[in-house]
C-alpha positions, 0 to 999 in steps of 0.5 A: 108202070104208069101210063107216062112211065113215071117211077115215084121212088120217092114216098118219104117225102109224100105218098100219094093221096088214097082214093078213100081218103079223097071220097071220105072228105069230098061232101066236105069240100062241097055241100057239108061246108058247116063250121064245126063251132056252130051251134045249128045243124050243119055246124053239129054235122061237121063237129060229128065227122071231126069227133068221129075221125079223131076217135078213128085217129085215136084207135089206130095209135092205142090213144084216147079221143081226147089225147089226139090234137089236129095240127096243119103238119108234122113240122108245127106238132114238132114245134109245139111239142117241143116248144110247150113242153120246154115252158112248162118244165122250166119253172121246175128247175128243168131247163135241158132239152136232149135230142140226137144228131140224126133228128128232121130239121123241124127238131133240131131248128127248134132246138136252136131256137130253144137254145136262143131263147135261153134253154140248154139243149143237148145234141146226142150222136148217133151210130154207124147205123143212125141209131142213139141208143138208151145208154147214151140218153141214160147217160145224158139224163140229170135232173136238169132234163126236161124233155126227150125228143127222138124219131121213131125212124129216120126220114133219110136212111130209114133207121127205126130207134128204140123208142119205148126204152128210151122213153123208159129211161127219160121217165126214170129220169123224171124227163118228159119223151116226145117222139117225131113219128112222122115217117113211122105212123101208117107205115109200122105199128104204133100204139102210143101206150106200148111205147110209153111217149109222152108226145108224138108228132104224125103227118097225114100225106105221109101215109095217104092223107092230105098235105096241110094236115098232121097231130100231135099225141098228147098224153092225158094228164099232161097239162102242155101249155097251148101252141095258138090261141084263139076260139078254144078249137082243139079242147083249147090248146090249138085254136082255129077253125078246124080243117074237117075235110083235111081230119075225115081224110087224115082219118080215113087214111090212116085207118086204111094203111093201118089195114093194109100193113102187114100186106103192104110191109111184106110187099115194100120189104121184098121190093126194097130187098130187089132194089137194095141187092140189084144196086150193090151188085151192079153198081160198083162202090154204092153202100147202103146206108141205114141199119140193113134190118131195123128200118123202115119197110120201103125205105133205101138209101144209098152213097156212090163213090165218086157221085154227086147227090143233086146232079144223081136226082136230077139225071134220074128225074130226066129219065122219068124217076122220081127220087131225092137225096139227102145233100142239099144246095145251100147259097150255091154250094152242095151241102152233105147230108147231116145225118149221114155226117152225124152216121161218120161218113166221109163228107165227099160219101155224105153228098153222094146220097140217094133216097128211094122210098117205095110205096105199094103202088110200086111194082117189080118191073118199076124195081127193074127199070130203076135198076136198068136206068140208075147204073147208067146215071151213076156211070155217066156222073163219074165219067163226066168227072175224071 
């Protein structure tokens, strides 16, 4: 464990920033400071280190330079996309926006906003298991669909969806695909050409990269009206000064967990196979949450009976592991988790959630030591509520 016996379960929300990636944006961060829009040479060495990050982004998404834009987080790629694509269908005829139940706020909030400035949107279910399935948006699609917006993997319980024949049927239906690939990027492989997405949004800290910095796949051909305007950065349809070092480290990331993966999914899934076991064996009334097989490598989520999921993440964190939960306080009260609601689970189960998400830093005795201390947390929660 590390020196302070901090346990970090908790990588969905962020992963820690790789070594590499630091090193590679450093010189960016002091003497190459060039503005990559400037024509003399410091300008024209900062302009190489974005091209050359933004062709490394490109190949490890089976994407072309060109299709890679660089946004300031995976919440404003969703935005954009969803946003951009709506406009540009409407004066077709194409006014519906699909989605499903299970999506990250950054979809479903903008799907709200979408629906105020006039658009229709559709909000699918999901399964037990947190999947939508190709049937239910085949079924959903009509001529009116413009866009379909579904995750590759739940942020929450970890659920990977069927993203290329969901793509399939939005194509067959003359509907635009977008996917929020945020958790997935880094972690699973993605190759944008194999799933047959239109849009894919991706956040650099979930994968070892730095926070402010996330990218928005964006098929070529695909003529998606600009999200800000300005100096023409991003071959015009995302302006701004670009944030070199955040791209070199975004780059160097990614290459790296791209690298590392097939070691690192083996790892995370027999940590998360320890972790997941020891919990429902030692801890009467706990329920995994999520398809048990279909998930992300080192993604868990739990229910407890009788447990709170705020005060369970707050206990943890007292005794040294960093966790979350998928319910929520909201003005003073304890909202359940809506995916677990959107999965069918009781609302009393709904806000009795936890996540741990591991990463590769993690090891067995961490496992352990989470196993010791959680039971103990979980005891002493009941026990303050008979």
């Amino acid at each position: 464990m590390r020196a302070n016996r901090e346990i970090y379960a908790d990588h969905a929300a962020t992963a820690p920033l790789s070594p590499r990636a630091l090193q590679a944006m450093m010189p960016y961060l002091t003497g190459e400071f060039g503005n990559p829009s400037s024509a003399h040479a410091a300008g024209r060495r900062a302009r190489r280190a974005v091209d050359n990050a933004r062709a490394a982004v490109a190949a490890a998404l089976g994407a072309q330079p060109a299709e890679i834009y660089f946004t300031a987080c995976g919440t404003e790629s969703d935005n954009w996309a969803l946003r951009a694509a709506m406009r540009m269908q409407a004066p077709k005829g194409r006014t519906r926006l699909i989605t499903d139940a299970a999506e990250h706020h950054a979809i479903l909030r903008t799907a709200q906003a979408l629906r105020r400035a006039g658009y229709r949107t559709q909000v699918l279910g999901v399964d037990r298991l947190g999947r939508v399935s190709a049937g239910s948006v085949r079924a959903a699609l009509d001529e009116s669909a413009a866009l379909v917006s579904v995750m590759a993997a739940n942020n929450e319980v970890g659920t990977r969806m069927p993203v290329r024949a969901i793509a399939q049927a939005a194509h067959e239906a003359g509907a635009l695909f977008h996917t929020d690939a945020v958790q997935a990027v880094g972690h699973v492989p993605i190759d944008v050409q194999e799933l047959g997405v239109d849009m894919l949004s991706f956040s650099s800290h979930k994968f070892g990269g730095p926070k402010g910095m996330g990218g928005l796949y964006v098929r070529k051909g695909l003529p998606l009206p600009a999200g800000l305007y300005g100096g023409g950065q991003e071959h015009g349809l995302r302006s701004g000064t670009e944030n070199v070092a955040g791209i070199v480290g975004t780059a160097a990331a990614l290459t790296e967990a791209c690298e590392a993966m097939e070691k690192n999914r083996a790892k995370l899934a027999a940590l998360r196979g320890r972790l997941t076991e020891g919990i429902l064996k030692k801890i009467p009334g706990a329920h995994l949450t999520g398809d048990p097989e279909e998930r992300l490598p080192g993604s868990a989520s739990f229910v407890f009976e009788g447990v709170e999921g705020e005060p369970l993440v707050l206990l943890l964190d007292q005794r040294g592991v960093c966790a979350s939960s998928g319910s929520a306080c909201s003005a003073g009260a304890l909202e359940p988790s809506h995916v677990l609601l959107a999965m069918g689970l009781p609302e009393a189960l709904a806000r009795g959630s936890l996540r741990l998400t591991l990463g590769a830093e993690n090891t067995e005795e961490e496992i352990d030591e989470i196993l010791r201390i959680l039971p103990e947390v979980v005891a002493l929660l009941r026990k303050a509520k008979r």
